[in-house]
N, C-alpha and C positions, 0 to 999 in steps of 0.2 A: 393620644390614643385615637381621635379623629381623623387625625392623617393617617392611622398605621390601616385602619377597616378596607378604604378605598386602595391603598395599595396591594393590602393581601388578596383582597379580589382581582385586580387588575394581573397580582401576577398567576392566580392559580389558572383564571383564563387561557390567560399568554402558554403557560406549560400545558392547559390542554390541548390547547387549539394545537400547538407546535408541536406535534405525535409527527414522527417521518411515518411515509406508508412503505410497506415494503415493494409494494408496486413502482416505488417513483424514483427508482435506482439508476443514478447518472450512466452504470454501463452495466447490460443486461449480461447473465452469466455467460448467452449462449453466445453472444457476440463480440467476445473477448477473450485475450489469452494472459494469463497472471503469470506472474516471477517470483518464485521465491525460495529464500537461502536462509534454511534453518542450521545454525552451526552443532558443533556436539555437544555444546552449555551454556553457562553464564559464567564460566570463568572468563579470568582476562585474557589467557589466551585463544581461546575461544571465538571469543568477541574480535580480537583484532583478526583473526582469520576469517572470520564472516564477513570483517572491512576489508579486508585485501579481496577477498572473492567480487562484493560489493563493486568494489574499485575498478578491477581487470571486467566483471559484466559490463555496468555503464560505459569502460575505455573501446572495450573490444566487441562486445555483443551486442549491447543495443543499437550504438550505430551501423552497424548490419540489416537491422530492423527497421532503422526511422525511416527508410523509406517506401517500404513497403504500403500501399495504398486499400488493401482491401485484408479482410480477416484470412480468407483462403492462401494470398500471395504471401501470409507473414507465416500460417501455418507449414507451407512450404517450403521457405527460408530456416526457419526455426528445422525443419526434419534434415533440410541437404546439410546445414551450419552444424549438428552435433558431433561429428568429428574433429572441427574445427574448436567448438569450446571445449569439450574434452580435451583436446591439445593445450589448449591455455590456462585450462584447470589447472593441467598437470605439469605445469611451469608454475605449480606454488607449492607443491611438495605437499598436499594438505590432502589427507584422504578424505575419500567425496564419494558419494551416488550423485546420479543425474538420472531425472526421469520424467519423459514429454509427453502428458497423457491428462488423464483424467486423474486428479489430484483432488485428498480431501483440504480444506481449506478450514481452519475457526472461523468466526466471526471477527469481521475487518471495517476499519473504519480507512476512509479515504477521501479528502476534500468533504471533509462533515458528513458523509453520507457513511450509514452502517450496510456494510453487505453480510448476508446472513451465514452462516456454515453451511458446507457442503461439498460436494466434489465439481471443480472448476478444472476448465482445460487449462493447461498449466506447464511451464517448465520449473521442476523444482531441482536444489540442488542441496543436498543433503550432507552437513561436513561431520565426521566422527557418527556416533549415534545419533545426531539429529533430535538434542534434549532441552536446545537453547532455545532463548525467544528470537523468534526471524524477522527477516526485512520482508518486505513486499512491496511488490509495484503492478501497474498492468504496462505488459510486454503492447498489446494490439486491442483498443487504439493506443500511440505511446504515449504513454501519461507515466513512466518512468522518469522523462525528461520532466517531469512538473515537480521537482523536489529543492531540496536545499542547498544545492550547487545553481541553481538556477537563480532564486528568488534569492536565497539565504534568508537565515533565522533572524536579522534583525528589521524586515520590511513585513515581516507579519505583524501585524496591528489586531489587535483583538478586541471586541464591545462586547457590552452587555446591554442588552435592552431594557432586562428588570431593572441593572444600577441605573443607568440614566433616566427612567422613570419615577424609583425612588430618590436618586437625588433632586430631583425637579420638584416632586412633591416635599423634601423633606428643607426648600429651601426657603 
């Protein structure tokens, strides 16, 4: 019981201290442009059409974009390119909207950081009704390329600070 005091303190600290501010957001709304493809459900087929979209964006789209060096030069790319994804869209036979604008967005988590809701400048792509859970990335700066074809899922390593504190104390 004398071990458990010192640790429930130590961790309630840690949880407050450790409050994210909304100020301290890796990439400001107004200086970035979001991606995102919300299918018409969570059925399975659904889902595999939001991966084929997924697929044909990162094959065809984004690198269109990674080069792009300033927010204005990508917003450009992204206005002349929408005939262009529209074309490739419709080489998956999936009924779709597309719309490059001011988009509402939920609350988004991205590299541990929570971005709030709201309307973000945005290309979004819309399959069926638009009723499933969506991907998302940011289009500018590209941080699309910072995913799971990149890293892959088994080089993520994950801690806890609490466990390692109470297993130190509880040794």
């Amino acid at each position: 019981m004398k071990k458990i005091i010192p640790i429930l303190v130590i961790l309630i600290t840690f949880i407050n201290l450790y409050k994210p501010k909304t100020e301290d957001v890796l990439i400001p709304a107004n200086s970035s442009i979001r991606l995102r493809i919300i299918p018409a459900d969570n059925s399975a087929n659904a889902l595999v059409d939001k991966a084929k979209v997924k697929d044909l964006v990162k094959k065809e789209i984004i690198p269109l974009l990674s080069t792009e060096k300033t927010l204005e030069d990508t917003r450009t790319k992204i206005t002349n390119s929408i005939p262009l994804i529209k074309e490739k869209l419709n080489t998956l036979n999936i009924t779709y909207s597309l719309n490059y604008g001011e988009n509402f967005f939920p609350e988004k988590m991205l590299l541990n950081q929570t971005y709030n809701p709201g309307k973000y400048e945005s290309l979004v792509i819309t399959l069926g009704k638009g009723e499933g859970s969506n991907y998302w990335c940011v289009l500018y700066p590209p941080l699309c390329l910072i995913d799971e074809d990149k890293y892959g899922t088994d080089t993520v390593e994950y801690k806890s600070i609490v466990k390692e504190i109470i297993s130190k104390y509880l040794k």
